[in-house]
C-alpha positions as CSV (number, residue, x, y, z in Angstrom):
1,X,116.1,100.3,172.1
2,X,117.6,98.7,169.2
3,X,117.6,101.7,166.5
4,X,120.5,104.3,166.0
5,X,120.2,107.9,167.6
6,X,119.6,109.7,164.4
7,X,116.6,107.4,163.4
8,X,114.9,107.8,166.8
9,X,115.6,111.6,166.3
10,X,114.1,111.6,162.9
11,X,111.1,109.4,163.5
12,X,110.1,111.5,166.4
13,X,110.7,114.8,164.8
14,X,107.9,113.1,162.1
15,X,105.2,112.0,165.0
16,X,105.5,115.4,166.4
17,X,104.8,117.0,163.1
18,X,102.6,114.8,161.5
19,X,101.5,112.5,164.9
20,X,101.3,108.8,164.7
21,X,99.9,108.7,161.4
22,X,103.7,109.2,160.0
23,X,104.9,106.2,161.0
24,X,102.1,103.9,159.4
25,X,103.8,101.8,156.7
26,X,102.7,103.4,153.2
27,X,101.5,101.5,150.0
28,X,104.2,101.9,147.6
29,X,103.0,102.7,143.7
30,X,104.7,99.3,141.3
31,X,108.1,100.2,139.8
32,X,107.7,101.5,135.9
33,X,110.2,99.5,134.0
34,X,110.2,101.6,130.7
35,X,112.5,99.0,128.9
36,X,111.2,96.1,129.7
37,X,110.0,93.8,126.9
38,X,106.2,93.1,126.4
39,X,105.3,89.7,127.7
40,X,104.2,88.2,124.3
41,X,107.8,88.9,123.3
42,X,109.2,87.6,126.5
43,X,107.8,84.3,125.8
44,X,109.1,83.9,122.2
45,X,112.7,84.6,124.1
46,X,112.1,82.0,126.6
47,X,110.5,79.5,123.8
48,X,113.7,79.8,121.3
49,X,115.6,79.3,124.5
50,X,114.1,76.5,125.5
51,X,114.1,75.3,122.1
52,X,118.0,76.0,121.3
53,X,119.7,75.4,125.1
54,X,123.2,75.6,123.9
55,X,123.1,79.1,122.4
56,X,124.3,82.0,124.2
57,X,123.2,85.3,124.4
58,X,124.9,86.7,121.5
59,X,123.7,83.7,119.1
60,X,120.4,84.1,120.4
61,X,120.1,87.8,119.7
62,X,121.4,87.6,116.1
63,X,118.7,84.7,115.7
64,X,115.8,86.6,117.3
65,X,117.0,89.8,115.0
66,X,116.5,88.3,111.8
67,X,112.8,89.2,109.8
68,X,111.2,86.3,111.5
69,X,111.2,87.8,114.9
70,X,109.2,91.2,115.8
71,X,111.0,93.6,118.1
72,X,114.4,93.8,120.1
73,X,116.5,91.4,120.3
74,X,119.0,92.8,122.5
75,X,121.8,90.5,124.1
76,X,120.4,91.3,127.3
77,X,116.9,90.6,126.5
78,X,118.2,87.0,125.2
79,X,120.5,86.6,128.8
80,X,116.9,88.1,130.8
81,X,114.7,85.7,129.1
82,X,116.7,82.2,129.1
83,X,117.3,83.2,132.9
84,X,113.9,83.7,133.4
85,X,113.4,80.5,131.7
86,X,115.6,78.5,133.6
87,X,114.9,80.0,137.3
């Protein structure tokens, strides 16, 4: 068959409860990503990266953490962002 014993088993245990229904693939709901940076923020990160391409991620941080910039700038966003950038 192709498929381990115990999935067989647990997939039929399923269609005899439920029938065939359970074994229609399901819509998933989208991740929630509660840190995740707002995507007018996201693109000052990947603009000052752009901008500055020998910086690294800790340079970048302390720049985007002075008064000019609005929000976190954590070392990570800075690494997310010029990823993002460069991908």
């Amino acid at each position: 068959m192709g498929i381990h014993h115990s999935t067989y088993y647990r997939w039929k245990k399923q269609v005899d409860r439920w029938g065939l229904e359970a074994l229609r693939v399901r819509e998933r709901r989208r991740p929630r990503m509660p840190n995740q940076i707002g995507p007018h923020l996201e693109q000052k990160v990947i603009a000052f990266c752009l901008g500055h391409p020998g910086l690294g991620p800790r340079r970048i941080s302390a720049e985007l953490r002075r008064a000019k910039w609005v929000g976190s700038g954590s070392q990570s966003t800075a690494f997310g962002g010029c990823f993002a950038a460069l991908a």
